[in-house]
VEXDREN-2710 file (C-alpha; in Angstrom, 1 decimal):
% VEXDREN-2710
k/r/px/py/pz
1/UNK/272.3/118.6/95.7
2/UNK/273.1/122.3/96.4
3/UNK/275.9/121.6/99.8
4/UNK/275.7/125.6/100.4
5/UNK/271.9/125.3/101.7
6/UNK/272.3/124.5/105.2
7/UNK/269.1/122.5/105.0
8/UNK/271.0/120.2/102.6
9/UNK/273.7/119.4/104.8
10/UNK/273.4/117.0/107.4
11/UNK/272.7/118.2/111.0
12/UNK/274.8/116.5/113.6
13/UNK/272.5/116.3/116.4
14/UNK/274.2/112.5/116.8
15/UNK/276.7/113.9/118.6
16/UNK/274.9/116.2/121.0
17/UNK/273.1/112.6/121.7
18/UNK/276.2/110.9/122.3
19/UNK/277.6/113.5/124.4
20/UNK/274.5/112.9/126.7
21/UNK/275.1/109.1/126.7
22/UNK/278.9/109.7/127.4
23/UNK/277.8/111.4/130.9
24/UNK/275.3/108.8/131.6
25/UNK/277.9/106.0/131.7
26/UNK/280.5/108.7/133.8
27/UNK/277.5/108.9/136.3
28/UNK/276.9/105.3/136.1
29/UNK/280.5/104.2/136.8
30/UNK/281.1/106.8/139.7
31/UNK/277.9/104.7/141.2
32/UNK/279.7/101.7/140.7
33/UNK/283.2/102.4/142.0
34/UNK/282.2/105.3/144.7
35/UNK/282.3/102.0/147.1
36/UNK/286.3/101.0/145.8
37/UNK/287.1/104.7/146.9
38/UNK/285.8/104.3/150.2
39/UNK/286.3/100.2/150.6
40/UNK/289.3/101.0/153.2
41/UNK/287.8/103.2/155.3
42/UNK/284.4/101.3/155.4
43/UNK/286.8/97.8/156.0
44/UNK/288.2/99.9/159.1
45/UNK/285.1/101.1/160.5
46/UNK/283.1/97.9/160.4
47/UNK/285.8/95.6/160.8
48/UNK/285.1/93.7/157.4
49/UNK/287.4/90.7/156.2
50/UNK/289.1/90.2/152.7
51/UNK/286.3/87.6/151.8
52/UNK/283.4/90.1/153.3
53/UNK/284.5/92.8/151.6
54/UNK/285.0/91.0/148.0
55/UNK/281.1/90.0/149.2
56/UNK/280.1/93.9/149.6
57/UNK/281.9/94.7/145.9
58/UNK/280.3/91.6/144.0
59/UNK/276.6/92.7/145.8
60/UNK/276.2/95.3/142.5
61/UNK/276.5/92.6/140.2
62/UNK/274.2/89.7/141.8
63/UNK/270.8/91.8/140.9
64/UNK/272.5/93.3/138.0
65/UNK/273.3/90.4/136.4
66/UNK/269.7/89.0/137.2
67/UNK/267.8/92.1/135.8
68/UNK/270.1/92.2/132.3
69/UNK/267.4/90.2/130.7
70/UNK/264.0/91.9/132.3
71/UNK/266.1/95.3/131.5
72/UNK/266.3/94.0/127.6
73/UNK/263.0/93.3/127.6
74/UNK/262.0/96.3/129.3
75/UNK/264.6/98.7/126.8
76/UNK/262.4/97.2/124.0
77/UNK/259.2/98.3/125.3
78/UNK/259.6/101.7/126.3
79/UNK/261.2/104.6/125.3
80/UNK/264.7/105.8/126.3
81/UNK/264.0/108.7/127.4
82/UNK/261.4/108.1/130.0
83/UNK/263.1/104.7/131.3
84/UNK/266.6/105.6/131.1
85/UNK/265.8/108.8/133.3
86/UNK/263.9/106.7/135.8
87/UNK/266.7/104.1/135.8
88/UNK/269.3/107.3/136.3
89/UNK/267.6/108.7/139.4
90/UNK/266.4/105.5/141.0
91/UNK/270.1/104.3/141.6
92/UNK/271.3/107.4/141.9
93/UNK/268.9/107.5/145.3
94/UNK/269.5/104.0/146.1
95/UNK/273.6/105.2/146.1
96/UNK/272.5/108.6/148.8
97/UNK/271.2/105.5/150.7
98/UNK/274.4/103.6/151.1
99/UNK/275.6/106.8/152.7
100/UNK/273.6/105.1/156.0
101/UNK/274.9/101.8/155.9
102/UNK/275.1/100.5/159.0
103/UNK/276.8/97.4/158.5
104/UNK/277.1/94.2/156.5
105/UNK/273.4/93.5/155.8
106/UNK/272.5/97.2/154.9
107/UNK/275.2/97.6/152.5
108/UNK/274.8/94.6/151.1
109/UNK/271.4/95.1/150.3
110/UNK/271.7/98.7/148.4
111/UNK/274.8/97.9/146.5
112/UNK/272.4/95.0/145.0
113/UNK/269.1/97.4/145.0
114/UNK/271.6/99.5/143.0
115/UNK/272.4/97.4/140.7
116/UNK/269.3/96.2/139.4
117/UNK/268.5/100.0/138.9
118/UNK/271.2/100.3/137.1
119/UNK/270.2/97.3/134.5
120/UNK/268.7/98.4/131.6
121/UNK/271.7/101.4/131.0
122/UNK/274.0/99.6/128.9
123/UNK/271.1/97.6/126.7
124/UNK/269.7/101.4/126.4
125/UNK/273.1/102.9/125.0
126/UNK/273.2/99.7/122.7
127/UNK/269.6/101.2/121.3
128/UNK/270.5/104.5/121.2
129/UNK/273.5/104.3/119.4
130/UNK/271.9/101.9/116.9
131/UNK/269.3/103.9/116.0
132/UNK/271.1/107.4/116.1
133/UNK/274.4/106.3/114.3
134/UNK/275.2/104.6/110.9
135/UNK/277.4/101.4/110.4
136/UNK/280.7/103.1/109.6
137/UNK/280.3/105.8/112.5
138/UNK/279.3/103.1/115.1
139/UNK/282.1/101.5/116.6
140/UNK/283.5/105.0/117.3
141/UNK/280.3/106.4/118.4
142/UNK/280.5/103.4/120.8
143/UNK/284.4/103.6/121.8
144/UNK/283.5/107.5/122.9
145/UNK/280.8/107.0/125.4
146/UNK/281.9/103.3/126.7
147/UNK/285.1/105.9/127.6
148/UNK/283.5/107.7/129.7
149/UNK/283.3/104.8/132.3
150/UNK/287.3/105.4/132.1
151/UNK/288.0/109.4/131.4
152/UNK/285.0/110.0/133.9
153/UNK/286.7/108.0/136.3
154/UNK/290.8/109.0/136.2
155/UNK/289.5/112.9/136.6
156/UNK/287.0/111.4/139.6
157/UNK/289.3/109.2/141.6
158/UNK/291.0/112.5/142.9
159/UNK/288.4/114.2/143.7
160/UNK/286.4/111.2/145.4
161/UNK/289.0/110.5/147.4
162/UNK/289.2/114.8/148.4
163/UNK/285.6/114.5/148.9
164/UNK/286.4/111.2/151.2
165/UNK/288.8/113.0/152.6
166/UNK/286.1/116.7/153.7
167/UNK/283.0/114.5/154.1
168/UNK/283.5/111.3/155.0
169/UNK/282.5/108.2/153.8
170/UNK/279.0/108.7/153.9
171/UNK/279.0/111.9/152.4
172/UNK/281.1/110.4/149.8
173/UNK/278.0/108.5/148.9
174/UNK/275.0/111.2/149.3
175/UNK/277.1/113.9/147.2
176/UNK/277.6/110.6/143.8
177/UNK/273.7/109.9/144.2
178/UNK/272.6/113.3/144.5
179/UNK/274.6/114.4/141.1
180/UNK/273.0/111.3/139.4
181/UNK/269.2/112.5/140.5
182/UNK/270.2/116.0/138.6
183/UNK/271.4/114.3/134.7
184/UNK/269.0/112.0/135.6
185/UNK/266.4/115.3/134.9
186/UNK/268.5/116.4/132.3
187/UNK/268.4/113.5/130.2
188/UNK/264.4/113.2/130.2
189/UNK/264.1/117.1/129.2
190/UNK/267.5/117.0/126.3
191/UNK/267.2/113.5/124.5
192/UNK/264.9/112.7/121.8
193/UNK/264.7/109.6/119.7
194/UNK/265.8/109.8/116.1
195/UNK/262.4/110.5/114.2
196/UNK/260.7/112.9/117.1
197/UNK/263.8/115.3/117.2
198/UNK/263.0/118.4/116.3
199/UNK/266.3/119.6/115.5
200/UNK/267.8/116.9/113.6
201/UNK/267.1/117.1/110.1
202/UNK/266.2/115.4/106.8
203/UNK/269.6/114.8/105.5
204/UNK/271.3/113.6/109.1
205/UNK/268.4/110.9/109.3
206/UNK/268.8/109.9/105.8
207/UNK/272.3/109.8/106.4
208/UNK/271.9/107.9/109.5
209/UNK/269.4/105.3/108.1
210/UNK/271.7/105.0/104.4
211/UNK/274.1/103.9/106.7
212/UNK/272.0/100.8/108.7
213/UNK/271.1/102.9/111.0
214/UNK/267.8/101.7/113.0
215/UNK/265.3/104.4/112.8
216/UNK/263.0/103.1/113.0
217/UNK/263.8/100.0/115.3
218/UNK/262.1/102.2/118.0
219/UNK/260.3/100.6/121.4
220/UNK/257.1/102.1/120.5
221/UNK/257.6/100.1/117.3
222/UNK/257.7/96.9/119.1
223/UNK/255.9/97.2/121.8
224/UNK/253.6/94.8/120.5
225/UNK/256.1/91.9/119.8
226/UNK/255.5/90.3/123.4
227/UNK/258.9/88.5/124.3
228/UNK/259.2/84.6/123.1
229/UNK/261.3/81.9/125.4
230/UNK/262.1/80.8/121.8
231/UNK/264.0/84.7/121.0
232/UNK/266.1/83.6/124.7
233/UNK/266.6/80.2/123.3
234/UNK/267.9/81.8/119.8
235/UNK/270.1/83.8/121.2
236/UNK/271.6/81.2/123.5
237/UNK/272.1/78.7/120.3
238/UNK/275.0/80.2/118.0
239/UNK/278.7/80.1/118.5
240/UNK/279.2/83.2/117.6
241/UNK/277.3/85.1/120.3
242/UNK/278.9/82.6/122.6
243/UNK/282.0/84.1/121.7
244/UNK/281.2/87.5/122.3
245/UNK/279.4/86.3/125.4
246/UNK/282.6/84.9/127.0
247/UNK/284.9/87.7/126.0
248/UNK/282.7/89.9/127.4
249/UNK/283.1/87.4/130.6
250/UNK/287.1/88.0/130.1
251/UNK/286.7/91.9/129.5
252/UNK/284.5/92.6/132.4
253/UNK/286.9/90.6/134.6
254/UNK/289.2/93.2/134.4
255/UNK/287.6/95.9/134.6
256/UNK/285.8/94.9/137.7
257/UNK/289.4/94.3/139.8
258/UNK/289.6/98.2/138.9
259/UNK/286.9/99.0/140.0
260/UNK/286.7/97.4/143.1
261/UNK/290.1/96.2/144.5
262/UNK/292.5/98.4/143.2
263/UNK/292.6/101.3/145.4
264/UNK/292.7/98.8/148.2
265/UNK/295.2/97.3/146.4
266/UNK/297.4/100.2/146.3
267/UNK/296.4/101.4/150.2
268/UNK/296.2/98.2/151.9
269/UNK/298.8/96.0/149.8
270/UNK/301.4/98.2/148.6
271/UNK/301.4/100.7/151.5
272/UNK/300.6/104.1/149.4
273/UNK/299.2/106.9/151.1
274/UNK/295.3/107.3/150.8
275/UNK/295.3/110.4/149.1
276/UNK/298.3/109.4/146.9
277/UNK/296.5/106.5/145.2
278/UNK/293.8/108.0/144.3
279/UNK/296.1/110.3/141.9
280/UNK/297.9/106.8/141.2
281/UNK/294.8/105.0/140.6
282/UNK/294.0/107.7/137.6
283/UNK/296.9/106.9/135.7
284/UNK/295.5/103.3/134.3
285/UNK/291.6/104.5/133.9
286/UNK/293.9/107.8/131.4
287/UNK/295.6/104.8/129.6
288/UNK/291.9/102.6/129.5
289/UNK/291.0/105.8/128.1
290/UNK/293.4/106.3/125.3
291/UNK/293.0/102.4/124.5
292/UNK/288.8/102.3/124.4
293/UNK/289.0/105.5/122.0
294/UNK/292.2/104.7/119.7
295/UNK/290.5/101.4/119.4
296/UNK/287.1/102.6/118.7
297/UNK/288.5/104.9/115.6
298/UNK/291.1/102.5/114.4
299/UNK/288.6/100.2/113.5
300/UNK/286.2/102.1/111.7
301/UNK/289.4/103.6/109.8
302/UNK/290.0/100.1/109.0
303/UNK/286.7/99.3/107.7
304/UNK/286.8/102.7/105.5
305/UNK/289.8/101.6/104.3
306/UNK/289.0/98.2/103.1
307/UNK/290.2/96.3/105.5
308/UNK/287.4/92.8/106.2
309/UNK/285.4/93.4/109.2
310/UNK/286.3/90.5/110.5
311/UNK/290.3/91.5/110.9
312/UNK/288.9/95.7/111.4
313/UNK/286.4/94.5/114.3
314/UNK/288.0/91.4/115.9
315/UNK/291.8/92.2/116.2
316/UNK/291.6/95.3/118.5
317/UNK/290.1/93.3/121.2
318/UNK/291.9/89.9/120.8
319/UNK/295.0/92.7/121.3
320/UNK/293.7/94.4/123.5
321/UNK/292.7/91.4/125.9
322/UNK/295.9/90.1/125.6
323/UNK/297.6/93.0/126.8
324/UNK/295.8/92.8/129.9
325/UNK/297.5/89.8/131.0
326/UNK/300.5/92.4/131.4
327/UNK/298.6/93.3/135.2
328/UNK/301.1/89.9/136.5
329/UNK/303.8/92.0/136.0
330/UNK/303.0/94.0/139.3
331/UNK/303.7/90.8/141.1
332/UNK/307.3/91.0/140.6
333/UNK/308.1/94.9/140.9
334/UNK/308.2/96.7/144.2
335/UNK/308.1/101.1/143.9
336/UNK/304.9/102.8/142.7
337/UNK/305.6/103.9/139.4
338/UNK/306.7/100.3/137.7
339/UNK/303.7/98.9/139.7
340/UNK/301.4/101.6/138.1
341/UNK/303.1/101.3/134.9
342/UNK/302.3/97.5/134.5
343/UNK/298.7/98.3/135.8
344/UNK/298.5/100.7/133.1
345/UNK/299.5/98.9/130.1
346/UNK/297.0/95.9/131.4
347/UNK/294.5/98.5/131.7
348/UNK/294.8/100.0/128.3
349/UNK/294.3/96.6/127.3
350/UNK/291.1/96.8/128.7
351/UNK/290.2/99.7/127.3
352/UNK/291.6/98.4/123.6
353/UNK/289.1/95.2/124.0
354/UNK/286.1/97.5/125.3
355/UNK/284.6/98.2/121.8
356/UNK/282.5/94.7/122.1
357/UNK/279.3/95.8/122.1
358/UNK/279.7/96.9/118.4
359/UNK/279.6/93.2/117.8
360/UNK/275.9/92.9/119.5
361/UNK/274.4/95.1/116.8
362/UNK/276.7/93.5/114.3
363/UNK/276.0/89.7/114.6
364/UNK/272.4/89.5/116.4
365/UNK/269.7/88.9/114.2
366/UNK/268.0/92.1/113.6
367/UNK/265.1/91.5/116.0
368/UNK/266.6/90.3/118.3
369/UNK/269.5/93.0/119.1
370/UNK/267.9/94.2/122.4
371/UNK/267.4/90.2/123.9
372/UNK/271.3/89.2/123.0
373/UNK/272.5/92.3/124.8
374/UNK/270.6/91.4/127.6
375/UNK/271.9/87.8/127.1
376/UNK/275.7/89.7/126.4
377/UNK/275.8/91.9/129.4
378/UNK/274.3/89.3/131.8
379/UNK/277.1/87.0/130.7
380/UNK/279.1/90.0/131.0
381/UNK/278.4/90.7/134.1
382/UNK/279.0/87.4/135.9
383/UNK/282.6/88.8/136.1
384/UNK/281.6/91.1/138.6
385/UNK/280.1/88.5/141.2
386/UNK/282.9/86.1/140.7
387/UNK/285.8/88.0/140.6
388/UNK/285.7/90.5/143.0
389/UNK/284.6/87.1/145.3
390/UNK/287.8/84.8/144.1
391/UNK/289.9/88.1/144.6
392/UNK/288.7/88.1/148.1
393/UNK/289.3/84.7/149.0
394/UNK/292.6/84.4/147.2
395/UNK/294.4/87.2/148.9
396/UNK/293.0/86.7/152.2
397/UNK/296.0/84.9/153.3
398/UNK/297.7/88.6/152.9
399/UNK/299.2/87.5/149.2
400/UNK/297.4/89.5/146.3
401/UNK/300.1/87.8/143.7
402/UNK/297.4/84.9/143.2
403/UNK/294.9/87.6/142.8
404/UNK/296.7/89.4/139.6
405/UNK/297.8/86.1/138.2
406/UNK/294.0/85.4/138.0
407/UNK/293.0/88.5/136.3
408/UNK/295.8/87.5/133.3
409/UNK/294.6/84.2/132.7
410/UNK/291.1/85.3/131.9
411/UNK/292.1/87.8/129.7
412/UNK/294.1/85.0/127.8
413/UNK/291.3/83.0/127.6
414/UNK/288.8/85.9/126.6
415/UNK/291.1/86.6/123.5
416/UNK/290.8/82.7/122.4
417/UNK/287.2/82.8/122.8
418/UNK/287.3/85.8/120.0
419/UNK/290.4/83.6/118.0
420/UNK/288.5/80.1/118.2
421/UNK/284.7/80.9/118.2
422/UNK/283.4/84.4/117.0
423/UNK/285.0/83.4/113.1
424/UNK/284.1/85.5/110.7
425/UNK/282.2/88.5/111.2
426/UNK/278.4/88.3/109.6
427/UNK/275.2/89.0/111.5
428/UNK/273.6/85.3/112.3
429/UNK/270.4/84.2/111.0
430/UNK/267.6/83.5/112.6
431/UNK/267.0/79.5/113.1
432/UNK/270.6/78.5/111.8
433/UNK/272.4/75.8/113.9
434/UNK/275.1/76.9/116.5
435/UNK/277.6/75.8/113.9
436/UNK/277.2/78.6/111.3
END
């Protein structure tokens, strides 16, 4: 092969995709947490108790957990780019609604519109990535945009709160949905699925497909493979994906105290200044940041190097999961910065642990990837009704030590579920028993 011709060398429009995806999930988590940022204020004006509010936060995640199946379905029936971009500016106009809340029932009821519109995101990213990025590139292709829910969000707690702070509230929420309705135009007219991309060449598709790659596991593909109760019942019946599912459980527990209760947290718990948290708050999502993407890259350096994917694929998160039970330490220090710094430690933990989706490509049986991360993320996403609900209750006595000392044990138990159940790392096949 003559490497000088430029049509010989790979193309790497993989990444102009991935950048796209990485602002997609930045949108998608400023949709999600927009409501932490402005918690306090709407507590104030409405008059909202602990237990109402942790209500309110876990609204999202009722109808988001409920659609994660329908959404997997739906991802593997049409094509990203025309159901990712009407997922992208339906919430984002269901998020300008919240920015007319007028009480309890009204907020309520958008949060959970929003969150069934957001649904099928994550299950779409899982497809993109698959079929856009080989093997060895795929973990990392996955730690850079499942960052962007973390980067996105330490730059944005600032400037939501400024943007509080001018607007109000409600503006708050109009300006977040508004800038998702624009990407959510950009996305339809930039991305392209592997094979219809004009730009991306021969050799970057062969690269791509060499390296397990999905090609052509496209919607339009398997549009005619109606869904089975039996693929649900498959997916449901290994160990393996049981593991994955309660980590993800343990993961997502974490993650959603941060994004809901933690600036109220630091405003109404610890006494910082409104404005001052939200510069506070950034600190952990930079250090979830550094651990999502130095775990991404570590383990596909690992695998490169030899190391079994079992140990390359399975030890960042076990670590990382148990460095989030680190958050308990806040109970027992007093000044900002050692509170921040044990919130930022448990939060890089986070971070660390965050590259579990690789293991939905990895272990499902090949027709059947889009179903289990339906099945993955609705597991997933039980975190975010129960937690920010338990949260509620335990500190409404005034007492959020109860609150943190919850967060730790499930990361404790999310790293044994990886330890005790996952084993070793081989996709499962079709019609085994749970015990392989």
């Amino acid at each position: 092969m003559n490497t000088n011709n430029p049509a010989a060398r790979p193309t790497r429009i993989r990444y102009q995709v991935l950048f796209l995806i990485f602002v997609n999930v930045v949108i998608n988590y400023m949709d999600r947490s927009n409501l932490a940022v402005a918690a306090s204020a709407i507590g104030k004006e409405f008059q909202f108790s602990p237990v109402q509010m942790g209500l309110i936060f876990s609204a999202f995640s009722w109808t988001y957990l409920l659609f994660q199946i329908p959404g997997g379905i739906l991802v593997n029936r049409f094509a990203p780019r025309v159901l990712y971009a009407i997922s992208l500016i339906s919430w984002s106009l269901a998020t300008v609604l919240q920015g007319f809340a007028r009480g309890f029932a009204s907020l309520f009821g958008l949060r959970m519109v929003t969150g069934a519109l957001e649904a099928p995101a994550f299950p779409i990213n899982n497809r993109v990535v698959s079929s856009w990025f080989p093997m060895q590139e795929r973990a990392s292709a996955i730690a850079v945009y499942t960052s962007g829910q973390f980067l996105g969000l330490a730059f944005l707690m600032p400037v939501l709160s400024r943007i509080q702070l001018q607007a109000g509230w409600k503006g708050l929420f109009v300006i977040t949905g508004l800038i998702g309705v624009v990407w959510g135009l950009v996305w339809y007219f930039f991305y392209r699925d592997p094979l219809q991309h004009k730009k991306a060449n021969k050799a970057e598709l062969a690269h791509i497909e060499k390296g397990g790659g999905l090609l052509n596991n496209q919607p339009d593909n398997n549009a005619k493979r109606a869904f089975q109760w039996s693929d649900l019942r498959e997916v449901l019946s290994h160990r393996k994906l049981w593991g994955i599912y309660l980590g993800q459980f343990a993961v997502n527990g974490a993650l959603w105290f941060f994004l809901t209760w933690f600036p109220k947290y630091l405003v109404d718990y610890r006494g910082m200044d409104f404005i001052q948290s939200g510069y506070w708050a950034s600190v952990p999502y930079l250090a979830a940041f550094a651990g999502v993407l130095s775990s991404g890259f570590l383990s596909d350096y690992l695998v490169r190097r030899g190391v079994p994917l079992a140990r390359a694929r399975k030890w960042p998160i076990i670590a990382g999961l148990l460095l989030s039970v680190c958050i308990v330490g806040a109970n027992y220090v007093h000044t900002p910065g050692w509170i921040i710094l044990f919130m930022s430690v448990s939060f890089f933990g986070v971070g660390f642990a965050s590259i579990t989706w690789i293991f939905v490509s990895t272990l499902a049986p090949k027709h059947l990837i889009d179903i289990t991360g339906g099945v993955f993320n609705f597991i997933g996403q039980l975190s975010g009704i129960i937690v920010p609900i338990v949260i509620g209750f335990l500190a409404s006595g005034g007492n959020f030590a109860p609150a943190l000392m919850f967060i730790a044990v499930l990361g404790a138990l999310g790293a044994c579920s990886y330890i005790f159940l996952v084993g070793n790392v081989e996709r499962v096949a079709a019609g085994t028993s749970s015990e392989q």
